[in-house]
Residue frames as qw, qx, qy, qz and C-alpha x, y, z in Angstrom:
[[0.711, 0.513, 0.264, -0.402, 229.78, 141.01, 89.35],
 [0.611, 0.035, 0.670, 0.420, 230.98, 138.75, 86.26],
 [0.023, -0.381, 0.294, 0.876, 231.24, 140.34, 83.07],
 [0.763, 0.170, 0.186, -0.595, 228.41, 140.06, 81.08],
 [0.791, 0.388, -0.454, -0.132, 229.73, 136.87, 78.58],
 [0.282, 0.052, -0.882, 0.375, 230.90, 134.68, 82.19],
 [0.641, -0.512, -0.465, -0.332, 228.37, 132.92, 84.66],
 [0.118, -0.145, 0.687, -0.703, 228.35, 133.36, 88.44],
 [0.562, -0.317, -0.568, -0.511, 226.12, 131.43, 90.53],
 [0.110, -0.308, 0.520, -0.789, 224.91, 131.89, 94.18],
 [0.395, -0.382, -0.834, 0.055, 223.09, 129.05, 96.32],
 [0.107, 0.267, -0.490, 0.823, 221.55, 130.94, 98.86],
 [0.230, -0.419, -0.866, 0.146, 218.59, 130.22, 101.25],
 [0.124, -0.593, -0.270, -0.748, 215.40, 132.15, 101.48],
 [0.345, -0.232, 0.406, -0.814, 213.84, 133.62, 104.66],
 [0.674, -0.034, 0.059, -0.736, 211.26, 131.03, 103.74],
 [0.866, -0.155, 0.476, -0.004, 213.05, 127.91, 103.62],
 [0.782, 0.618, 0.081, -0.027, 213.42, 127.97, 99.89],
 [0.496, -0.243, 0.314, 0.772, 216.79, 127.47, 98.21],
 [0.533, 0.829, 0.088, -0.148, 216.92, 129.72, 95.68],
 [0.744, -0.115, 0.350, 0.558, 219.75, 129.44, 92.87],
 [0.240, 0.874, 0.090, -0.414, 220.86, 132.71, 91.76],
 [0.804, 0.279, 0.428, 0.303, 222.03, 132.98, 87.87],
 [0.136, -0.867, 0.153, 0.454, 224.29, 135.75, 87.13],
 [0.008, 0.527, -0.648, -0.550, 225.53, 136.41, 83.54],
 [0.679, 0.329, -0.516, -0.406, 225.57, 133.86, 80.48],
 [0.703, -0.053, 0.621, -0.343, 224.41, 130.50, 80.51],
 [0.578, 0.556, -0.297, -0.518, 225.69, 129.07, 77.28],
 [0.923, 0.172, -0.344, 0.018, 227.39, 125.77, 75.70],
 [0.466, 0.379, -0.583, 0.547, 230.76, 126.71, 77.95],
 [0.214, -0.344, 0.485, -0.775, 229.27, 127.44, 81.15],
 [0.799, -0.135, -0.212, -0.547, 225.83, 125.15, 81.05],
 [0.591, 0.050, -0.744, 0.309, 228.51, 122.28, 83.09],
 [0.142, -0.026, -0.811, 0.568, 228.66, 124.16, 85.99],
 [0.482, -0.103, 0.302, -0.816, 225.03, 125.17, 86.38],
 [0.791, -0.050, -0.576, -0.199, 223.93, 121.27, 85.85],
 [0.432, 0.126, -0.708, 0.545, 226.45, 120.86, 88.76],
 [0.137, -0.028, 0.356, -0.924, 224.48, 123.44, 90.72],
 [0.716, -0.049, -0.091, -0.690, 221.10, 122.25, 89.96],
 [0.642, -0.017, -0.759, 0.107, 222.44, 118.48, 90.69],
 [0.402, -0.075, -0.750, 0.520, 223.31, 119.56, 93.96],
 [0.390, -0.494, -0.128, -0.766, 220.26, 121.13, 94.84],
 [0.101, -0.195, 0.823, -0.523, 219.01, 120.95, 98.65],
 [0.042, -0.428, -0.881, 0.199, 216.46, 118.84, 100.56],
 [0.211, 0.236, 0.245, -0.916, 214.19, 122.13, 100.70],
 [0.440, 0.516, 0.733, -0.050, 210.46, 121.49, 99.50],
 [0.510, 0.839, 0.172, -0.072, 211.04, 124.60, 97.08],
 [0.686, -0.086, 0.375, 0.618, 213.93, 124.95, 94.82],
 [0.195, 0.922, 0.094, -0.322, 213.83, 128.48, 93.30],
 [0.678, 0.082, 0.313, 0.661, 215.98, 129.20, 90.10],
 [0.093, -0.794, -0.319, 0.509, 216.70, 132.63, 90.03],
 [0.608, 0.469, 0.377, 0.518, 217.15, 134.14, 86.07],
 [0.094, -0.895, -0.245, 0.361, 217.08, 137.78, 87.12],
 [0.011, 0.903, -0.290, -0.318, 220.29, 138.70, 86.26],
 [0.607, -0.095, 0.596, 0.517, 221.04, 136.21, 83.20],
 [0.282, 0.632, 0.082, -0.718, 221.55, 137.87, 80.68],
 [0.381, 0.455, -0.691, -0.413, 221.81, 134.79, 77.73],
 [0.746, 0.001, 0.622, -0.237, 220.29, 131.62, 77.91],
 [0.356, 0.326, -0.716, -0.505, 221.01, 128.97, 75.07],
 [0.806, 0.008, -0.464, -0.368, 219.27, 125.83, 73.87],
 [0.630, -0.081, -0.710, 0.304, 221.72, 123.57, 76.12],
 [0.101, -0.113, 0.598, -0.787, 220.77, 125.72, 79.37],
 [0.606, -0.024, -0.254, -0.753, 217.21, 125.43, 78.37],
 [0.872, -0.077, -0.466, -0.133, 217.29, 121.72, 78.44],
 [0.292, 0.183, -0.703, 0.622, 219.50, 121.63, 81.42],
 [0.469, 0.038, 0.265, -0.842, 216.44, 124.23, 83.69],
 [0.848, -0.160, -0.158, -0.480, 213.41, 121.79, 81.88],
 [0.568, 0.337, -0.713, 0.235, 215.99, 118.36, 82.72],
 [0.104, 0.068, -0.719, 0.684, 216.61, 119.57, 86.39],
 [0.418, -0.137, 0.311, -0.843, 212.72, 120.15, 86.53],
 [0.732, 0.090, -0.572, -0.358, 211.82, 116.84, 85.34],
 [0.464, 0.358, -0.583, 0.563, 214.20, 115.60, 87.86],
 [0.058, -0.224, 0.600, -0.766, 212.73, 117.05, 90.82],
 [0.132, -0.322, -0.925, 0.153, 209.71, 115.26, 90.63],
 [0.017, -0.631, -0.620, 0.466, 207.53, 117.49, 92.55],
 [0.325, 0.710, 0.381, 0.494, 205.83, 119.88, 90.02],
 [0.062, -0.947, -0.153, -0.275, 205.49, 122.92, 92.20],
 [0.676, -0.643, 0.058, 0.357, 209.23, 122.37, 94.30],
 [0.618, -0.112, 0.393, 0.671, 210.78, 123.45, 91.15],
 [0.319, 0.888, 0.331, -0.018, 210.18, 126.80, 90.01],
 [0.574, 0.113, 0.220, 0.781, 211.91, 129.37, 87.84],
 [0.068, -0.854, -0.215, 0.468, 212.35, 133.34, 88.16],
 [0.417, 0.260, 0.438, 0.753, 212.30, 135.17, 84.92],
 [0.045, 0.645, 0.183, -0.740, 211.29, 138.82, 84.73],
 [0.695, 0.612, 0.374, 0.044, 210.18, 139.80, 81.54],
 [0.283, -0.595, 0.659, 0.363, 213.36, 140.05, 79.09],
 [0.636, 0.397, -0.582, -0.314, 215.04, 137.93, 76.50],
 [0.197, 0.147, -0.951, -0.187, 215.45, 135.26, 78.45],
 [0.505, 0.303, 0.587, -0.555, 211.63, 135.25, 80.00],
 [0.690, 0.464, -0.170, -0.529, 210.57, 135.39, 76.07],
 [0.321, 0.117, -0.939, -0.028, 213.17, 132.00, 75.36],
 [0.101, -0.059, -0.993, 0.012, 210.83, 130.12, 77.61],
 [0.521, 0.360, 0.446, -0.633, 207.71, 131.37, 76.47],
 [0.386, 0.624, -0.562, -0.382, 208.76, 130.76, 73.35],
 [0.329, 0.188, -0.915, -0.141, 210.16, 127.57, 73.53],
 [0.689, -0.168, -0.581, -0.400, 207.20, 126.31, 75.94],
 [0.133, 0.432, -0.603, 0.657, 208.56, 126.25, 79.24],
 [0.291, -0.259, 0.302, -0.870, 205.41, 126.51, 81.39],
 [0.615, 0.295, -0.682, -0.264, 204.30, 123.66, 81.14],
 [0.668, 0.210, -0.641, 0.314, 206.91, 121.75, 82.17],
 [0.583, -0.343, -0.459, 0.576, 207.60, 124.08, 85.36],
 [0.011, -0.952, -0.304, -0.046, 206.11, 127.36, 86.60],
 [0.484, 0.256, 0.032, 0.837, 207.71, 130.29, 85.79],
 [0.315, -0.805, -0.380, 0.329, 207.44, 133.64, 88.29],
 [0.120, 0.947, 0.008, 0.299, 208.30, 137.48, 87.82],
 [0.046, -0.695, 0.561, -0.448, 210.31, 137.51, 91.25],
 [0.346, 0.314, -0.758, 0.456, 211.48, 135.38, 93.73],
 [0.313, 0.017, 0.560, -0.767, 208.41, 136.47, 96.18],
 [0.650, 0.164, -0.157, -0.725, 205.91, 135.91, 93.92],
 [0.416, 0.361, -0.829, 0.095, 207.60, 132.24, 93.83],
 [0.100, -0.025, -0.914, 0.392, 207.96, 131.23, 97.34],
 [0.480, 0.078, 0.380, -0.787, 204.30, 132.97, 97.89],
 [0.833, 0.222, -0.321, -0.393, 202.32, 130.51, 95.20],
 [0.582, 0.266, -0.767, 0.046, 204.37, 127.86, 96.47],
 [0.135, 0.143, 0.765, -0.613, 203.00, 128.27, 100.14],
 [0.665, 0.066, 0.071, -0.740, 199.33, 128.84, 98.62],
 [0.714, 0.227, -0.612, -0.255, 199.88, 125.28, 96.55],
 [0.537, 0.275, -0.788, 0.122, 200.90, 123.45, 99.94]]
């Protein structure tokens, strides 16, 4: 596990097809390169799961990266984000998030709305 003020990040494929990108630690002006990288190279999968559980900092430039990469994917509902309620679930209620690109509790709750929607 990365100390809390470095970023780890973990592609890993759900049971359900979904990728799901897990976000581990800060997400800030220094780090916000390589998760762009990681959300560039997202897979072919019809759901693309960003997984906020265990960040524990989100700045403005990560923000706009996450809404960016959801703009990006086109498909409203292939791009969703997992935020538990926290500081950084309140940044994107706050800044407006939802919108843009649904935002889930967990990871199940995610892929499960994302099979009801398809």
């Amino acid at each position: 596990m990365p100390r809390p003020d470095e970023l780890e990040l973990a592609l890993e494929q759900h049971s359900s097809g979904a990728a799901v990108l897990r976000v581990i630690g800060e997400v800030d002006l220094a780090t916000v390169s390589e998760m762009e990288r990681a959300l560039a190279a997202s897979s072919s999968s019809s759901l693309f799961v960003v997984d906020l559980t265990e960040c524990t900092f989100l700045d403005s430039s990560a923000l706009h990266a996450l809404l960016s990469a959801a703009t990006n994917a086109g498909d409203a509902d292939g791009f969703v984000i997992v935020a538990p309620e926290g500081g950084v679930r309140r940044l994107l209620d706050i800044a407006g998030a939802a919108p843009s690109v649904p935002i889930h509790a967990t990871v199940a709750e995610a892929v499960e709305a994302h099979a009801r929607s398809g």
